[in-house]
N, C-alpha and C positions, 0 to 999 in steps of 0.2 A: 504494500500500500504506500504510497506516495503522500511522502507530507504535505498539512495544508497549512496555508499560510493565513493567518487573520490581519486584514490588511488594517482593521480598525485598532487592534493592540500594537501593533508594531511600531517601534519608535525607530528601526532605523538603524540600529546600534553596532551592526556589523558583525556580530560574534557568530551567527552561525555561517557567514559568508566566510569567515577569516577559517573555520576550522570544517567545512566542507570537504573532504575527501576528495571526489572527484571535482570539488571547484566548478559548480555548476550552477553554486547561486551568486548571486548581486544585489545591489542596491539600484531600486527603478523608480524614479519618484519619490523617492526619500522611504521607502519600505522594499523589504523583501522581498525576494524574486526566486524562483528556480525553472530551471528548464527540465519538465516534468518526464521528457523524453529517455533523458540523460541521467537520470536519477538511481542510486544504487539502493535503495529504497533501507539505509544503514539508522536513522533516527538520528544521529549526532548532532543534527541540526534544534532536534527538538525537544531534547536532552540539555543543552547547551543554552537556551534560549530562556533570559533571566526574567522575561516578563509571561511565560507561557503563551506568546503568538503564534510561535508554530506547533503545529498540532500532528502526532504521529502517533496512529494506534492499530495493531495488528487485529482483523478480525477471530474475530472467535471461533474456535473448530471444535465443534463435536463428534468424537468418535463412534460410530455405530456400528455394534458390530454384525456380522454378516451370519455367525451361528454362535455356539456357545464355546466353542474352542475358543474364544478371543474375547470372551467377559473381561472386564478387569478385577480384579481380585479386590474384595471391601473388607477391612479391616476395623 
């Protein structure tokens, strides 16, 4: 999942642009940018980000399983 960017929090500040990995984001208008394309989809950005503007959350998976060979064991 591809981080998203809250353009109304964003001040601008440069830290997830500075510590980007693949350097794929910028400052566009005085806020955050990435090129969604290009994205290693790593969170660093959104991890790193002191006002919580960017937003990165892995969806949820549920496992089902297919017979009972592969229950998961409850304890």
């Amino acid at each position: 999942m591809v981080p998203t960017i809250d353009a109304f929090r964003c001040d601008g500040c440069g830290v997830c642009v500075l510590k980007c990995p693949p350097q794929i984001m910028g400052i566009v208008k005085g806020k955050a940018a990435l090129v969604t394309d290009l994205c290693e989809e790593c969170g660093i950005c959104a991890d790193l980000c002191p006002i919580a503007a960017v937003r990165f959350k892995l969806p949820e998976r549920h496992f089902e399983p297919a017979h009972d060979a592969y229950r998961p064991l409850h304890r």
